[in-house]
C-alpha positions in Angstrom: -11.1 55.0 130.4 -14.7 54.3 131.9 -16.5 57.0 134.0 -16.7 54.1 136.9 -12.5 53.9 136.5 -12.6 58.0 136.7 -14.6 57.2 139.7 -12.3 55.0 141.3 -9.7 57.5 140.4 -11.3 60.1 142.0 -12.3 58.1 144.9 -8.9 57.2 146.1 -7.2 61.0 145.6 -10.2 61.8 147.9 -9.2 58.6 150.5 -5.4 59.8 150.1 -6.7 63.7 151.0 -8.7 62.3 153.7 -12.2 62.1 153.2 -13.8 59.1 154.8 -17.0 59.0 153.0 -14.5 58.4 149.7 -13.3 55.1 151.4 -17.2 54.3 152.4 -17.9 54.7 148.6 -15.0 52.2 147.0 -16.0 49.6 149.7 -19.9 49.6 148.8 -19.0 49.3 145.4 -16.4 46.6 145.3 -17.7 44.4 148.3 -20.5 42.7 146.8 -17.7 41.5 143.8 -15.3 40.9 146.3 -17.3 38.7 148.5 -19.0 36.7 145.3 -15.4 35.9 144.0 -14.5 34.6 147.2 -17.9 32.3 147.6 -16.9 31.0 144.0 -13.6 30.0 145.3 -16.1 27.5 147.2 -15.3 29.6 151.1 -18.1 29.3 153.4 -20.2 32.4 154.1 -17.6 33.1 157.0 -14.8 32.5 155.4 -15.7 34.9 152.8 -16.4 37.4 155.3 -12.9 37.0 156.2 -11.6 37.4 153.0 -13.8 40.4 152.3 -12.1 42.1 155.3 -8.5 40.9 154.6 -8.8 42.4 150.7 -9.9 45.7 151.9 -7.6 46.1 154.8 -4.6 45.7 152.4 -6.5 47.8 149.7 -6.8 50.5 152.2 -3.2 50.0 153.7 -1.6 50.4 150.1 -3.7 53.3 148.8 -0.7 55.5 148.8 1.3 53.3 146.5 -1.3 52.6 143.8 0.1 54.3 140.6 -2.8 53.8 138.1 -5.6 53.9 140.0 -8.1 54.2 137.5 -7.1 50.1 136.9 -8.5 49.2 140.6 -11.4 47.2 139.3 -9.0 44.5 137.8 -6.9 44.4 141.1 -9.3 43.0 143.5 -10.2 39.8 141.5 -7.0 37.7 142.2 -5.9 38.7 146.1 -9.6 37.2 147.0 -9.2 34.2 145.3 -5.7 33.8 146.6 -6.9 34.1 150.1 
């Protein structure tokens, strides 16, 4: 396992325990990736936006079911293309 997947890990025990500054965290990192993907899948910059917003709104809403969440890297990749 990578220290970035301990991170992540780590990150969303913290989000699940409460701490808003852990959920500020996993969004900084991922957004940038989340938004490219979606501008590769050929969405305008508004679109994207949209997608960008949509992927961590469900991200955020499911945090309590995620069982391996050292695996979150990998997750994000399809749900923005499929949007």
């Amino acid at each position: 396992m990578t220290a970035e997947a301990d991170d992540d890990a780590a990150l969303i025990r913290s989000c699940l325990d409460g701490q808003g500054s852990a959920w500020r965290r996993l969004v900084r990192r991922y957004q940038s990736l989340v938004f490219a993907v979606a501008r590769r899948a050929r969405l305008d910059e508004h679109a994207a936006g949209d997608v960008l917003q949509t992927v961590f709104m469900r991200l955020y809403e499911n945090l309590p079911r995620i069982r391996q969440p050292e695996r979150l890297q990998g997750c994000r990749h399809p749900e923005a293309i499929a949007q």
